[in-house]
ZAZA-112973 format. One record per residue: residue number from 1; residue in three letters; x, y, z of N, C-alpha, C in turn. Coordinates in steps of 0.02 Angstrom, whole numbers. Example, Ala and Ser with C-alpha at 12.3 -4.5 7.8 and 13.67 -1.06 7.14 Angstrom:
BEGIN
> n_res_n.c1_n.c2_n.c3_ca.c1_ca.c2_ca.c3_c.c1_c.c2_c.c3
> 1_ALA_660_-284_390_615_-225_390_660_-165_390
> 2_SER_642_-112_354_684_-53_357_645_2_394
end
This chain:
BEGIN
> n_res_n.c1_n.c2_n.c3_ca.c1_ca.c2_ca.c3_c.c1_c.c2_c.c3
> 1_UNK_519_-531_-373_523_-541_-444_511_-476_-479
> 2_UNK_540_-478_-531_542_-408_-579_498_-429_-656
> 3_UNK_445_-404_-653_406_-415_-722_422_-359_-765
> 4_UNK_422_-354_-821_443_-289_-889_389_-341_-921
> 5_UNK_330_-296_-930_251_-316_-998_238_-248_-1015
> 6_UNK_190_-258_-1079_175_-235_-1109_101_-245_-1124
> 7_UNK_58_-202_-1132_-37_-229_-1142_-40_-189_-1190
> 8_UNK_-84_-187_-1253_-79_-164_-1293_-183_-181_-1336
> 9_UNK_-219_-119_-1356_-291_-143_-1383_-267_-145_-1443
> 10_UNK_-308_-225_-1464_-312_-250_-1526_-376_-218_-1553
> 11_UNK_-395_-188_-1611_-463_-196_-1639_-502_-142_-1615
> 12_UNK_-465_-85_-1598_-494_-32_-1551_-475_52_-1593
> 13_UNK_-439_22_-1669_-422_85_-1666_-337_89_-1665
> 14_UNK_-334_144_-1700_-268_173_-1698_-223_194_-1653
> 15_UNK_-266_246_-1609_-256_267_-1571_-229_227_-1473
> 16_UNK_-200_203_-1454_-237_174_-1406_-180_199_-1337
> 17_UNK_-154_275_-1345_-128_300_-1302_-160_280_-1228
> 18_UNK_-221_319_-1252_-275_305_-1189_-289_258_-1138
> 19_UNK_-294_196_-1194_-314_131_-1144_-246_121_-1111
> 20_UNK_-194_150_-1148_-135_114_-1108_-131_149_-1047
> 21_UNK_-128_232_-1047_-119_256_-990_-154_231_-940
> 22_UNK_-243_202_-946_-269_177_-896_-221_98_-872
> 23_UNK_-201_78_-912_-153_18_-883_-103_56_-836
> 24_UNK_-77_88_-856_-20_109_-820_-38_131_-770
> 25_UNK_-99_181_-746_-147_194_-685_-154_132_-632
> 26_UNK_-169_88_-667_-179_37_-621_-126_-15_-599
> 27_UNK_-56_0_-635_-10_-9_-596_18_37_-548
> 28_UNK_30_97_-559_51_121_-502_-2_149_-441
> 29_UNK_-70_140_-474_-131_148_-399_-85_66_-361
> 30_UNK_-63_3_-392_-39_-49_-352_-2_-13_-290
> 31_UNK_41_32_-291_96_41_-231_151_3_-227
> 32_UNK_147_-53_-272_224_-83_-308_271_-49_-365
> 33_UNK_339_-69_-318_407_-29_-376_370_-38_-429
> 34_UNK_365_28_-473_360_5_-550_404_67_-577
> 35_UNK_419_56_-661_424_106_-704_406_107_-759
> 36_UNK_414_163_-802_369_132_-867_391_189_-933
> 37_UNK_420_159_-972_477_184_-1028_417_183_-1087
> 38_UNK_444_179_-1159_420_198_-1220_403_115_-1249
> 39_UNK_423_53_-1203_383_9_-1229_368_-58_-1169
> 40_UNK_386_-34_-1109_359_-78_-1076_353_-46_-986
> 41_UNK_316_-67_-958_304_-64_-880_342_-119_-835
> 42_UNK_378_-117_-788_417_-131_-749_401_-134_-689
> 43_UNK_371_-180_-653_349_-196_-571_381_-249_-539
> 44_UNK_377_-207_-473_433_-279_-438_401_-291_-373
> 45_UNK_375_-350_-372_350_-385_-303_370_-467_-311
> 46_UNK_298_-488_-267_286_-556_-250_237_-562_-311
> 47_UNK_251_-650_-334_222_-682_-362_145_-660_-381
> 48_UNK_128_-662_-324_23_-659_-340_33_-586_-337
> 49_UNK_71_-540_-308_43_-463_-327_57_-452_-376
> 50_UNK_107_-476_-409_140_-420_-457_99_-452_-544
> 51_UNK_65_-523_-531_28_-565_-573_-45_-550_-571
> 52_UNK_-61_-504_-522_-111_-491_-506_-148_-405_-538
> 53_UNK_-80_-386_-544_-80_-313_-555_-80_-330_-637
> 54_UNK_-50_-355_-659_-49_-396_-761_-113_-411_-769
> 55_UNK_-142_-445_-715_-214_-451_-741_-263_-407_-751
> 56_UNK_-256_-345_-696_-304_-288_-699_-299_-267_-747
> 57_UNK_-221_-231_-764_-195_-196_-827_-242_-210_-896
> 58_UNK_-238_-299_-891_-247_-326_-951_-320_-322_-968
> 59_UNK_-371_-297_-907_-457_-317_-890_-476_-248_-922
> 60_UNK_-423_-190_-891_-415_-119_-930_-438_-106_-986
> 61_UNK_-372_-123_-1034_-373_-157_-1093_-456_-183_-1130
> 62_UNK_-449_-232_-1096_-516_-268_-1141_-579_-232_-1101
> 63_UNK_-576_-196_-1082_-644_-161_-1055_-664_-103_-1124
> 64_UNK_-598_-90_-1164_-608_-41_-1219_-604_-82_-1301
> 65_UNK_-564_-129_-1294_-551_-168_-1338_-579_-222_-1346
> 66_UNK_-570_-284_-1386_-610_-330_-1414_-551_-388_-1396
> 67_UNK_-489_-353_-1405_-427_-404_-1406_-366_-355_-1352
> 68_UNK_-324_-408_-1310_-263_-369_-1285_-196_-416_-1307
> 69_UNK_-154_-371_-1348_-89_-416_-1339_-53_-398_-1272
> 70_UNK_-27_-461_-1243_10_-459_-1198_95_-463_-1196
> 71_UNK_149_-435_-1179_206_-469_-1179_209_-465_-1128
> 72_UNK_254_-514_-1099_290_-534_-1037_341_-535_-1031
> 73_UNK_393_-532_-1004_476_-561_-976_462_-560_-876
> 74_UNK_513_-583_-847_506_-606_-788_563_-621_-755
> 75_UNK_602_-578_-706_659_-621_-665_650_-638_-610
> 76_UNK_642_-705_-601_616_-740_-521_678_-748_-504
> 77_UNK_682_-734_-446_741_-731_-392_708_-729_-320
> 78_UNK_700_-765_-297_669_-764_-220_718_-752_-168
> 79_UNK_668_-717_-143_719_-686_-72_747_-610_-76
> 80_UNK_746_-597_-145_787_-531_-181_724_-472_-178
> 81_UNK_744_-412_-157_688_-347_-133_750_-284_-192
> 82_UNK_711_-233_-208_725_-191_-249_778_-204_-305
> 83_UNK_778_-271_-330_818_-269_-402_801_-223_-441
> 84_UNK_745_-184_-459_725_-161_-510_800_-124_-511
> 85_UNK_821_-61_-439_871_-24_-432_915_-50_-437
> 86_UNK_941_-104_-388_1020_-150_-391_1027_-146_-444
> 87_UNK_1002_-187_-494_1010_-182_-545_1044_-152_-603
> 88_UNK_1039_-90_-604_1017_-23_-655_1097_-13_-634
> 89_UNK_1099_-5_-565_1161_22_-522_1231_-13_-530
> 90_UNK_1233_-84_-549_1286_-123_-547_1291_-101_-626
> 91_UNK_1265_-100_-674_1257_-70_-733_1299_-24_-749
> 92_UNK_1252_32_-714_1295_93_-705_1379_118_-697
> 93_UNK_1373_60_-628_1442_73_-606_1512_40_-670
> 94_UNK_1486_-24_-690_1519_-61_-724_1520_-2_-795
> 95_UNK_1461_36_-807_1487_88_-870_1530_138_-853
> 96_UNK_1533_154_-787_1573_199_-747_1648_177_-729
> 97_UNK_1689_115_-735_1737_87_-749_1746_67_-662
> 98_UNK_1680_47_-640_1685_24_-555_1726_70_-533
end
């Protein structure tokens, strides 16, 4: 499965570059596919790891903050290993005129 979230401190301030980078730390200390753009983080495993790693992120978060917003999206596909790439690539090619 391919998760794209977002954690974000409520009530902490303006600033909250910081807490995020520690989120993002503790996804890729995971050792699961991830990536991570200008508004969301991207990991791709199994069910309990990759739900497991959202929770740390999110413990991050409220270890500095009072409040965390969370977003989520999610593509379950079982059986399926490196979509994050397939993905991107069939993309690609199809902008590339196959």
């Amino acid at each position: 499965m391919i998760i794209a979230f977002s954690v974000t401190p409520l009530g902490a301030g303006v600033d909250v570059g910081r807490a995020v980078a520690e989120a993002v730390r503790v996804v890729r200390a995971s050792g699961l596919p991830n990536r991570t753009d200008a508004m969301f983080t991207t990991i791709e495993g199994e069910w309990d790891e990759v739900m497991a790693v959202v929770k740390q992120a999110t413990d991050v978060i409220l270890d500095v903050a009072p409040r965390c917003s969370l977003v989520l999206k999610a593509d379950i596909r079982p059986g399926v290993t490196d979509a994050m790439t397939s993905k991107v690539e069939t993309v690609e090619r199809h902008l590339a005129g196959d």
